[in-house]
Each structure stands twice: as structure tokens, then as C-alpha cells.
C-alpha positions in Angstrom: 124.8 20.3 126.8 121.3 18.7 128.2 123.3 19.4 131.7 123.6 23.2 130.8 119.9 23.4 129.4 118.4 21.8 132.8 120.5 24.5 134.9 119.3 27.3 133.0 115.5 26.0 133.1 115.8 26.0 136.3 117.5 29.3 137.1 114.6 30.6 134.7 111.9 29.5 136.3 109.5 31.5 138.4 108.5 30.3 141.9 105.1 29.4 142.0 104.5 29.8 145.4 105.8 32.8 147.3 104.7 33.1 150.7 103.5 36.8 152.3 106.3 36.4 154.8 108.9 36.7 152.1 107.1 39.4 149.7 106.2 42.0 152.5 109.0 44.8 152.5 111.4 44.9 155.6 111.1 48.4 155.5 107.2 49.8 155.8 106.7 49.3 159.6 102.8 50.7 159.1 100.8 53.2 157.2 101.6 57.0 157.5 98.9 59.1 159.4 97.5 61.2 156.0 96.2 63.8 158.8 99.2 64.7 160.5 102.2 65.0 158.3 105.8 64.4 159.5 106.6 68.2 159.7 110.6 67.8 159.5 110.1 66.1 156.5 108.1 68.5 154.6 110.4 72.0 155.9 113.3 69.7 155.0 111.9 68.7 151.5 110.3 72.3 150.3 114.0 74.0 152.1 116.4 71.6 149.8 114.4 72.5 146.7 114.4 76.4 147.3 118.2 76.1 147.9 118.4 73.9 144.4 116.7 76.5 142.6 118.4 79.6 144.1 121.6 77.8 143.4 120.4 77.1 139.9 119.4 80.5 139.1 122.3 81.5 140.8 124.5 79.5 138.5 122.5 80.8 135.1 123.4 84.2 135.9 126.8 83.7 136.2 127.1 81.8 133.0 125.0 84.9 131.6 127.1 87.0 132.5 130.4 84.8 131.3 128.6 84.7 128.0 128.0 88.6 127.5 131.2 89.4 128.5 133.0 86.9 126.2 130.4 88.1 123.9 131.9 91.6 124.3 135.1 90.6 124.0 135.0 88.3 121.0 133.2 91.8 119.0 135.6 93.9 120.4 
């Protein structure tokens, strides 16, 4: 039991030294340039969300239209 209790401590315990190494992120290389935006990344951001709304709207019409028509039907 006092085995199994000393284990968990010390899977539970915070290190108290980290070193800047370690907590950096492998991924940010540097900071992006505020004043010159990556171009392909905005016209492919703003393009993706116009195609998720058109298909959205796109998609409420039809079920609009489904809905009147069984709508029609059901009253007829």
C-alpha cells in the first residue's frame, strides 16, 4: 500500500524546474511579419468560408423546399 502511495506521489508531482529548452514549442520557427500578411493564406481562409456558407445556404433551401413540399403533401 505505502509502495502504491509513493508511486502516485510521485507521478503527481509537478517539476519544479523546467528548463526554456524543453518549454519552447517545436513548431513557432519566429514571429509573423504583422505588415505583410501571407497572402495564400488569407485567399485560402476567406475562399473556404464563402464555399461553407454557399454550401450551407445551399443546403437550407433544399431542406425548405423538402419541408414545403411534404408540407403540401401531408394537407393534401
Amino acid at each position: 500500500m505505502a509502495a502504491t502511495l509513493r508511486a502516485a506521489k510521485r507521478f503527481l508531482q509537478v517539476p519544479s524546474k523546467v528548463t526554456p529548452s524543453l518549454s519552447r514549442s517545436v513548431f513557432q520557427v519566429g514571429r509573423e511579419d504583422l505588415k505583410n500578411p501571407n497572402w495564400m493564406k488569407v485567399g485560402l481562409s476567406l475562399s473556404s468560408t464563402v464555399l461553407l456558407w454557399v454550401m450551407l445556404i445551399k443546403h437550407h433551401n433544399y431542406e425548405m423546399a423538402e419541408y414545403e413540399r411534404r408540407k403540401k403533401e401531408q394537407d393534401s
